[in-house]
C-alpha positions as MATLAB code, in Angstrom:
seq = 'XXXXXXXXXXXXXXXXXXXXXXXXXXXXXXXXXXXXXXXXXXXXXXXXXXXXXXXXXXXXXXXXXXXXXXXXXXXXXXXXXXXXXXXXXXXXXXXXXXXXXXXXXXXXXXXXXXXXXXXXXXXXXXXXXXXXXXXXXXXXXXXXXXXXXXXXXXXXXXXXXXXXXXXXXXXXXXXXXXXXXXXXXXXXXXXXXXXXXXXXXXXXXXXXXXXXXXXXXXXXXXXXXXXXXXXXXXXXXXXXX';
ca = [
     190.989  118.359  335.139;
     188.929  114.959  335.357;
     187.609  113.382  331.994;
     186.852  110.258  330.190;
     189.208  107.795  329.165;
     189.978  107.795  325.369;
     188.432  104.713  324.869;
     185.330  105.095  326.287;
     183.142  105.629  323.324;
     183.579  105.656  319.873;
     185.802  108.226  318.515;
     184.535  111.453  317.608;
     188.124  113.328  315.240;
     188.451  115.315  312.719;
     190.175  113.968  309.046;
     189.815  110.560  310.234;
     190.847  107.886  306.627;
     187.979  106.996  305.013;
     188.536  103.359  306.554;
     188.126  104.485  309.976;
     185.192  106.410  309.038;
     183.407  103.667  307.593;
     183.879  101.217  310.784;
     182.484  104.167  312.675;
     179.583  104.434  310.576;
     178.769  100.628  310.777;
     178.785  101.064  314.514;
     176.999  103.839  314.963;
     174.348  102.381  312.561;
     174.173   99.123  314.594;
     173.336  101.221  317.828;
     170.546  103.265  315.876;
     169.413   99.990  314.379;
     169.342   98.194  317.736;
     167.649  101.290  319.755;
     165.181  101.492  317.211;
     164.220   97.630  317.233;
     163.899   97.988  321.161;
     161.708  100.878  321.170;
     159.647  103.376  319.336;
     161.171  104.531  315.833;
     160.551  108.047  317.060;
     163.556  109.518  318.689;
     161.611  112.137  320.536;
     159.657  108.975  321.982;
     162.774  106.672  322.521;
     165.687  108.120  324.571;
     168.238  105.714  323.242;
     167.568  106.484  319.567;
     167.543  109.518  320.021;
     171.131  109.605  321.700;
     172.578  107.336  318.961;
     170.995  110.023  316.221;
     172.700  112.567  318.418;
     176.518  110.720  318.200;
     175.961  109.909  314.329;
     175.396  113.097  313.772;
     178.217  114.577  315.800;
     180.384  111.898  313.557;
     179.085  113.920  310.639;
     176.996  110.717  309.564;
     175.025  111.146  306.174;
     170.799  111.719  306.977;
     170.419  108.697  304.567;
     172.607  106.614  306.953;
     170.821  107.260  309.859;
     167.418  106.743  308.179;
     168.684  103.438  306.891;
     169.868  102.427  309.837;
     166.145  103.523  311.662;
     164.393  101.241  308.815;
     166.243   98.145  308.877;
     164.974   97.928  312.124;
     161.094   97.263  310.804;
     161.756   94.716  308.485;
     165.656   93.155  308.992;
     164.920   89.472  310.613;
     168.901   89.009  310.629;
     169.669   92.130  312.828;
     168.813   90.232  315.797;
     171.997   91.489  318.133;
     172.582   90.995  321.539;
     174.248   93.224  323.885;
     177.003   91.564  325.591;
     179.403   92.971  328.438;
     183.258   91.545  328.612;
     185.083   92.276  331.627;
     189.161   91.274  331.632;
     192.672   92.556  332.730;
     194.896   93.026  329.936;
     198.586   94.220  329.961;
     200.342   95.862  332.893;
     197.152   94.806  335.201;
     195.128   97.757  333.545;
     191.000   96.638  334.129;
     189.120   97.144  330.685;
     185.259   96.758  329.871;
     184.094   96.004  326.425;
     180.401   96.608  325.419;
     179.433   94.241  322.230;
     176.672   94.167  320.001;
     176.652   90.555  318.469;
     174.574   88.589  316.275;
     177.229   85.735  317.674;
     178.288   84.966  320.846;
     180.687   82.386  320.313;
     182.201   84.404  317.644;
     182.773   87.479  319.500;
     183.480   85.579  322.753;
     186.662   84.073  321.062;
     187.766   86.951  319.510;
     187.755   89.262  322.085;
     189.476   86.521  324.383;
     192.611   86.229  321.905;
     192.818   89.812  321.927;
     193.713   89.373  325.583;
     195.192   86.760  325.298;
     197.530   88.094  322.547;
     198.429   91.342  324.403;
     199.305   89.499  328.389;
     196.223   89.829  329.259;
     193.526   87.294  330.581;
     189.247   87.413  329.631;
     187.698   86.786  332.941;
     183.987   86.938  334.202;
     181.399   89.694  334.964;
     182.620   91.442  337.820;
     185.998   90.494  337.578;
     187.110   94.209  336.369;
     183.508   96.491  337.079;
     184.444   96.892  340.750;
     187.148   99.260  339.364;
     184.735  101.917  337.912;
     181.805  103.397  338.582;
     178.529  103.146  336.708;
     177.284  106.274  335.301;
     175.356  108.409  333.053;
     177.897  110.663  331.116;
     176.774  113.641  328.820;
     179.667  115.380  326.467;
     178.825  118.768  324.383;
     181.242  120.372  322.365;
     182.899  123.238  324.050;
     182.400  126.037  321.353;
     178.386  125.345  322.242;
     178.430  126.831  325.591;
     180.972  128.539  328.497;
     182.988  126.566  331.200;
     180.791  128.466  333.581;
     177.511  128.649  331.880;
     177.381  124.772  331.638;
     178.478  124.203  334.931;
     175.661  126.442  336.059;
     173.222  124.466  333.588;
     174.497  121.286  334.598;
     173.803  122.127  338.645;
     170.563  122.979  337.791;
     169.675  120.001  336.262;
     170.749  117.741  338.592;
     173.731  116.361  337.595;
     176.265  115.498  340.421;
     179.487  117.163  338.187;
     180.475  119.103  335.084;
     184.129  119.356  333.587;
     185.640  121.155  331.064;
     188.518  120.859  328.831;
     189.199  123.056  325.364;
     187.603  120.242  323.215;
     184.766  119.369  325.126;
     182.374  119.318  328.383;
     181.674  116.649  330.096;
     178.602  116.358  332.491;
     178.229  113.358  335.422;
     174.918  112.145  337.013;
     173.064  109.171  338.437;
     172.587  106.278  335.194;
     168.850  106.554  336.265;
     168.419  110.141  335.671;
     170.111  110.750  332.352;
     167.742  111.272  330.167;
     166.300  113.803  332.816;
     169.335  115.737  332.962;
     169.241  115.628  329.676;
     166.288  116.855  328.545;
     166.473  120.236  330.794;
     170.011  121.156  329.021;
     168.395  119.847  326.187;
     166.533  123.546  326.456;
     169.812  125.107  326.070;
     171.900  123.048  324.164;
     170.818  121.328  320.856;
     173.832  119.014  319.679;
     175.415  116.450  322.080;
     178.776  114.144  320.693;
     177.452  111.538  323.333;
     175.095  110.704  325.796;
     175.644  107.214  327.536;
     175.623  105.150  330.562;
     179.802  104.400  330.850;
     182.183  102.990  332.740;
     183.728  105.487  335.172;
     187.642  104.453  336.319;
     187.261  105.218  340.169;
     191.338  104.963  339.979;
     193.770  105.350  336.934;
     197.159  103.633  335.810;
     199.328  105.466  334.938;
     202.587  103.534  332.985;
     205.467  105.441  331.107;
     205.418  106.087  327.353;
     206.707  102.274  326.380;
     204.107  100.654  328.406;
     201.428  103.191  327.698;
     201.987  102.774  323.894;
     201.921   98.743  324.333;
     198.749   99.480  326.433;
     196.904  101.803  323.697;
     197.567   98.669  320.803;
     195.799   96.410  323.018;
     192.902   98.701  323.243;
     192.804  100.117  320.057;
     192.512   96.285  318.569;
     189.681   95.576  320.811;
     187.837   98.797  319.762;
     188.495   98.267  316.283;
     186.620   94.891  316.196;
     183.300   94.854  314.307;
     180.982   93.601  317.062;
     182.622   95.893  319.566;
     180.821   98.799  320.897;
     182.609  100.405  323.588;
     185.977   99.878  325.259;
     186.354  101.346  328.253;
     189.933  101.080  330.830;
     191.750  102.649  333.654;
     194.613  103.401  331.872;
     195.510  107.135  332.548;
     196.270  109.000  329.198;
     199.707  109.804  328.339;
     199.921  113.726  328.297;
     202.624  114.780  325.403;
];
């Protein structure tokens, strides 16, 4: 059964250290922060906010961290980020994608390259890895919300192009231009989402045995766990146990 890579989001598991937790937070706040600055501060007005409300909350955020996060956006001069897209090769040949929000380029741009750089790999230009996925709009809903069959069935109808199912989740595929679309007809059936985003979509996966794989996962585990990083998102296959 198909699914997203484990990197492509932020993490959304249960009894995660208070650490971990935090970092989350702080990104998740950024996005709501940064979605509210570009667009209306109501969420039923602004798509984007309203999908970063939706992961915060499926992270168990506090209310008075998202509504923070929504009002630093009026008055916080210094929150000026920009969204910045990192495309490289890092061990074993495996293509990765990081998404960045950054109130420093330079700063982020050196970081992320000695991450690489520390791990085999090499930081190369846009376009250099995005030919190896596909660029899509990606819905996930918890799977004790709704059947295997009754969100396939929802998902057809509102014009998605695939649904897939695993115990822990379903995942729903369509067009990046007609997200919010699809979304708003399940959104008639289905009230809490873990994520709604445009992601990067392998097209093929590596797969590399357990030593490799592990040395793989610490590469991109140290990229996700930077500050101004976003998203990760690879070709790596996971590693079933």
């Amino acid at each position: 059964m198909a699914g997203h890579s484990h990197w492509a989001g932020i993490k959304h598991k249960k009894g995660r250290a208070d650490k971990e937790r935090s970092k989350i937070f702080s990104k998740l706040s950024r996005e709501i922060t940064v979605a509210a600055k570009l667009g209306d501060k109501d969420p039923e007005m602004n798509h984007r906010l309203r999908s970063a409300i939706q992961a915060a909350r499926s992270a168990n955020m506090p209310k008075d961290n998202i509504d923070r996060a929504i009002d630093k956006s009026k008055f916080n001069d210094q929150s000026n980020f920009d969204e910045i897209r990192y495309e490289g090769f890092g061990n074993y040949k495996i293509a990765v994608i990081v998404e960045a929000l950054t109130d420093n380029k330079n700063r982020t741009a050196s970081k992320i390259r000695e991450i690489f750089q520390k791990n085999g790999g090499n930081l190369g230009t846009q376009g250099s890895a995005s030919h190896n996925f596909k660029h899509l709009g990606i819905i996930r809903i918890d799977a004790e919300q709704i059947e295997p069959d009754n969100i396939l069935e929802l998902a057809i109808n509102s014009g998605a192009d695939e649904c897939f199912s695993n115990k822990s989740y379903h995942e729903i595929h369509c067009n990046k231009e007609n997200i919010y679309d699809v979304k708003k007809i399940i959104e008639k059936k289905i009230k809490n989402f873990l994520t709604t985003n445009i992601e990067w979509y392998p097209l093929n996966k590596i797969s590399l045995k357990k030593e490799q794989f592990l040395e793989a996962k610490k590469f991109l585990d140290s990229l996700e766990d930077h500050d101004d990083v976003q998203k990760v998102y690879s070709n790596l296959e996971i590693l079933k146990q």
